[in-house]
N, C-alpha and C positions, 0 to 999 in steps of 0.2 A: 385403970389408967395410971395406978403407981408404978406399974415393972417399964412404963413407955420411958422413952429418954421426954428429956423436958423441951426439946427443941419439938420433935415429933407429935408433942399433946398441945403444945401453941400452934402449929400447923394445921390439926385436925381443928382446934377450938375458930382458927382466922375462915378456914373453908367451911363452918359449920353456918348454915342459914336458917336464922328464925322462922321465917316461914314456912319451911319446910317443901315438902312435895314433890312433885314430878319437874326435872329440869324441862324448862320451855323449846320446844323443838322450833322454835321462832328465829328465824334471821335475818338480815338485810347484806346484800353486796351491793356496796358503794366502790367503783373501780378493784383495785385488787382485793381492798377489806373486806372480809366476812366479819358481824359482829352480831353479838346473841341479842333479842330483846327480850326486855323483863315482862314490861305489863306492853300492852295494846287496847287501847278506845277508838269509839269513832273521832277522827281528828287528830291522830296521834300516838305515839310509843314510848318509851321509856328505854334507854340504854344504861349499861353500866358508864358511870363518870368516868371512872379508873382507867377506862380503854379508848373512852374519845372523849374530846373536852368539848368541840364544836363540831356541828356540822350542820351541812346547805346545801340544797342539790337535789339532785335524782337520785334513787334509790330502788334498788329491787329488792320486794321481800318475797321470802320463801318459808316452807312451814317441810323440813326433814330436805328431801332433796325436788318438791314439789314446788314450782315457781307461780304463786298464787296474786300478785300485784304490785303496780308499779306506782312511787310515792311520788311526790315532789315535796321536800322539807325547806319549810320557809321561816322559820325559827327555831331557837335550840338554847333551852337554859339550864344550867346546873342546879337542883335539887336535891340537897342532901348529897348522898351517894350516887343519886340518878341523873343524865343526861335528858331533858322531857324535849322532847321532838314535834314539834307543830305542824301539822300536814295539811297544803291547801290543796292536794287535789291525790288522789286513791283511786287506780283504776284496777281493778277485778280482772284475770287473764282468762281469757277464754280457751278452750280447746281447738275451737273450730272457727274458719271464719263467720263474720256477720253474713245475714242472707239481707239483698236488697229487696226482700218482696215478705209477706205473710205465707206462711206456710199453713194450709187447713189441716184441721186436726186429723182428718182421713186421708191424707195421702197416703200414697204407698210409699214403704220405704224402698222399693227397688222395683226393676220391669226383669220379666221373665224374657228370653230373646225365643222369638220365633219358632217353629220348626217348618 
């Protein structure tokens, strides 16, 4: 780290995260925003401060380019470095529509046609 210039070793040192690990492949779009999340619980997420200072609303999160649930954030307080985001309602995306009826475990998945 001596031969770096001294501007370039305060840059790596500002980008450098104690915690370490895998960056979170975790997102939310809020209208045009894309914005990464830190942590995730039941009830809630964690944002960087630095990039939103509030927010309220409807949200989509997504985990890489997979859109796995849709939020509604009904609180949002600064913590530290952290924006902590209160969710009163998380709904899980489905792939496929709901079926109005019970499906038996033995159906068939498909009919053979005729001959």
């Amino acid at each position: 780290m001596e031969i770096l210039p001294k501007d370039l070793v305060a840059a790596l040192r500002a980008a450098y995260r104690p915690e370490g690990g895998r960056k979170s492949r975790l997102r939310i779009h809020t209208g045009d925003e894309v914005l990464p999340v830190l942590r995730r619980w039941r009830g809630g997420f964690a944002l960087d401060a630095s990039q939103v200072s509030h927010l309220r609303g409807h949200v989509e999160l997504y985990e890489g380019g997979r859109h796995i649930a849709s939020a509604l954030i009904v609180a949002s307080d600064i913590d530290g470095d952290e924006l902590i985001c209160s969710v009163k309602r998380e709904t899980p995306v489905a792939d496929r529509a709901p079926l109005d009826f019970v499906r038996p475990d033995d159906a068939p998945v498909g009919y053979l046609p005729s001959a």
